[in-house]
C-alpha positions, -999 to +999 in steps of 0.1 A: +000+000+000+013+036-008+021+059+018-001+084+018-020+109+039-055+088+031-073+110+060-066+140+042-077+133+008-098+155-013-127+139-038-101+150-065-076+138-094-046+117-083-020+098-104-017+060-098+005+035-119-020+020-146-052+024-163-067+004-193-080+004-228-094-013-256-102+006-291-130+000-314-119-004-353-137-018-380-166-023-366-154-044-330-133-037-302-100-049-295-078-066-269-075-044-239-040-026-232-022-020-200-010+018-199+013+038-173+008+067-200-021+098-182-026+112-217-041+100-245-031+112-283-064+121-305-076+142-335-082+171-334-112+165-355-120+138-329-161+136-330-155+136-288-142+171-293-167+189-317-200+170-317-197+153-279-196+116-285-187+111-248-197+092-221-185+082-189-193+063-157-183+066-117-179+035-093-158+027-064-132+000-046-135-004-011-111-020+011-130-038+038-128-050+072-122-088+063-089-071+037-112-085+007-114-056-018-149-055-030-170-031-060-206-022-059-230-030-088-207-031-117-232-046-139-253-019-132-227+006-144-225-011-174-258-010-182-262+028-175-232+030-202-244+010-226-277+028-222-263+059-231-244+045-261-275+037-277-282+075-270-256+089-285-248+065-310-221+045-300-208+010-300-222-006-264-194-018-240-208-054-232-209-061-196-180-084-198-157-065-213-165-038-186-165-062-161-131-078-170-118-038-173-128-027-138-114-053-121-081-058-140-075-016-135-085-021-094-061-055-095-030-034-111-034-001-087-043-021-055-016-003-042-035+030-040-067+013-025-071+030+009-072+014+041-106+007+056-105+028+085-094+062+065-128+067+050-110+071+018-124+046-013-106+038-050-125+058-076-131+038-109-138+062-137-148+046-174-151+069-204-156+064-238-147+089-267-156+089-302-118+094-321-123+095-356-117+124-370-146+140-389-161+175-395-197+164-408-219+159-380-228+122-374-212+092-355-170+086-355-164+047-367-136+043-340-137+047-305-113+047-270-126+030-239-104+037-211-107+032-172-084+049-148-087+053-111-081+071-084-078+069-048-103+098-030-118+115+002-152+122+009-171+145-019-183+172+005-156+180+031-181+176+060-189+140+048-221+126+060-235+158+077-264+187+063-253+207+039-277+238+026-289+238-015-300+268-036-332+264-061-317+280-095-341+291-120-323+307-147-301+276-158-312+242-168-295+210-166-308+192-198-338+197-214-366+172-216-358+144-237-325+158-245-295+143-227-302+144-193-309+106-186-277+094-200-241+104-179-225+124-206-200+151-202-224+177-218-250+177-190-220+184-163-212+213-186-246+229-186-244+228-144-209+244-140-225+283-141-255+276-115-229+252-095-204+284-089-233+308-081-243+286-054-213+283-044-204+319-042-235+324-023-224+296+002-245+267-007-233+231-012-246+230-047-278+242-070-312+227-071-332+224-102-362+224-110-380+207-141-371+224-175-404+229-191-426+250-165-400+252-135-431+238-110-414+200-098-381+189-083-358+173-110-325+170-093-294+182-064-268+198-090-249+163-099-270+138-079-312+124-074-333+141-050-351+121-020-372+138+005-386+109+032-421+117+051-448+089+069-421+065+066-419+070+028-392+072+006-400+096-021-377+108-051-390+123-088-399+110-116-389+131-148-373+128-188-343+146-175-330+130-143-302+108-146-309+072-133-287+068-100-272+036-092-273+048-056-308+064-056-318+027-069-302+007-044-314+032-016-349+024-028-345-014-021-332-006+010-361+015+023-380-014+013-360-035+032-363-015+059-401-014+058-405+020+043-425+026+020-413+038-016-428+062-042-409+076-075-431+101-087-434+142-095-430+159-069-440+195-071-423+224-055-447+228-029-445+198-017-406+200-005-421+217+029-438+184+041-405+161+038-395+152+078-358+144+056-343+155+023-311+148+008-289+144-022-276+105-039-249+097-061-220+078-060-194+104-049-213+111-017-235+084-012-260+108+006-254+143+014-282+151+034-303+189+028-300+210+060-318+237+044-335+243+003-339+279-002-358+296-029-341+325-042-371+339-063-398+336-035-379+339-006-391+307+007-368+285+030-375+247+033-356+235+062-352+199+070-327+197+105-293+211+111-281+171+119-286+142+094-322+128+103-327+092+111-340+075+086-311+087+062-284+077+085-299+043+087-307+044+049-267+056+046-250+031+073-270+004+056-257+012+019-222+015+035-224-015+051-230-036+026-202-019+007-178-027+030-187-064+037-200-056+071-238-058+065-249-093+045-253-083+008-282-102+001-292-083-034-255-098-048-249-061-053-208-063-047-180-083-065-149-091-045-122-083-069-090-091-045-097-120-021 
């Protein structure tokens, strides 16, 4: 294991000793290839450049109790790739070949996998790029899969604990039945403006809401919405939410856990009778919603200073069965280093 200061990481970019590719030519991809190289040499007339054939995914290693190294629902990673691909017309990454990627790139920097107790994990981020160099607008013929990783801290500095969020009405994140349900590079792009004017106002991150008539909750800056009331677990429904692998598996576990479960609009007004709220996604797992202010009206939906109980049980559960420490009866992890 490297030496490093794993307490003290930020959720940020840091160089480890491999990642791994594999190229689509003529019409199939290749053998994957083993590379110590960071950069990659494309086009410039690269179709990932001009017309934004790109996609990419976010997982995690953990380094658990028992010393196994496990990763959380690969396959569904793959799928949320390959659904995208058929969005933006590219060649699908089968679930094998992703598979067999993620675990060989974790196997070669296991070095840089942090210790259990650091609360530090291995980030695991696929992309795909279209790389043929065109100037007409339609799809490249060749394409680069890579996967690199790198070791990280918690996404919010605070790490489980309330953080405030800002409604933003002037900026969108993707427009209905544009690009917003598939993870590519161009809906993170659209978010970067309304993400620093929360932040320069203090707030954690933005909060939209839905494109068309700005009137129900679509999602937390980069991650799903869920606001929890009567022992429900509520989170919206809408054309231009990305599917969350987390938000997903935090809705089995409600159910697990006896709580009810309801994906569905949820209008603005409705945000002041949620007991809970937070924010889902990989990077933070949940980040819960201290406070949802409404620049435009004034209004200030406050849901608790501390993390409320229901999300720290919906959060420890998730964890656990992360780490190996809760049974993992969904089959949701793969031990890749025994």
């Amino acid at each position: 294991m490297k030496q490093l200061d794993w307490g003290n990481l930020s959720f940020g970019y840091l160089k480890t000793d491999y990642n791994v590719r594999c190229y689509y030519r003529d019409g199939k991809w290749g053998e994957i290839e083993v590379s110590s190289d960071e950069y990659l040499s494309i086009h410039m007339a690269a179709t990932c450049l001009h017309y934004g054939q790109e996609a990419f995914e976010g997982l995690k290693a953990f380094r658990c109790p028992d010393g196994k190294v496990r990763v959380f629902r690969m396959d569904e990673n793959a799928a949320r790739l390959q659904r995208t691909c058929r969005g933006i017309m590219m060649p699908e990454v089968s679930t094998e070949l992703f598979e067999r990627m993620v675990k060989q790139v974790v196997r070669l920097n296991q070095a840089y996998i942090p210790p259990y107790e650091s609360g530090a994990t291995l980030y695991i981020r696929p992309l795909l790029i279209g790389t043929s160099a065109q100037v007409g607008v339609h799809p490249a013929k060749e394409y680069c899969f890579m996967i690199f990783v790198s070791p990280v801290g918690p996404y919010f500095k605070g790490g489980f604990s309330s953080n405030p969020y800002v409604i933003v009405r002037d900026y969108d994140r993707a427009a209905p039945l544009g690009t917003g349900t598939f993870k590519v590079g161009g809906n993170y792009a659209a978010s970067l403006k309304a993400n620093s004017i929360a932040h320069s106002k203090g707030y954690a991150s933005e909060f939209y809401l839905d494109s068309k008539e700005k009137k129900y909750v679509d999602e937390c800056g980069a991650a799903n919405f869920f606001g929890i009331k009567d022992n429900t677990y509520v989170t919206p429904k809408s054309t231009s939410i990305l599917p969350s692998i987390t938000n997903k598996s935090l809705m089995q576990i409600a159910e697990d856990l006896g709580m009810k479960v309801e994906r569905r609009p949820i209008p603005e007004d409705e945000l002041e009778t949620f007991e809970e709220a937070g924010a889902c996604g990989t990077a933070a797992v949940i980040s819960p919603i201290s406070y949802l202010d409404d620049m435009d009206t004034g209004k200030r939906y406050n849901f608790g200073d501390k993390p409320g109980p229901l999300s720290k049980k919906l959060y420890d559960t998730l964890r656990g069965i992360q780490y190996g420490t809760i049974e993992d009866k969904h089959g949701w992890t793969t031990v890749v280093i025994e």
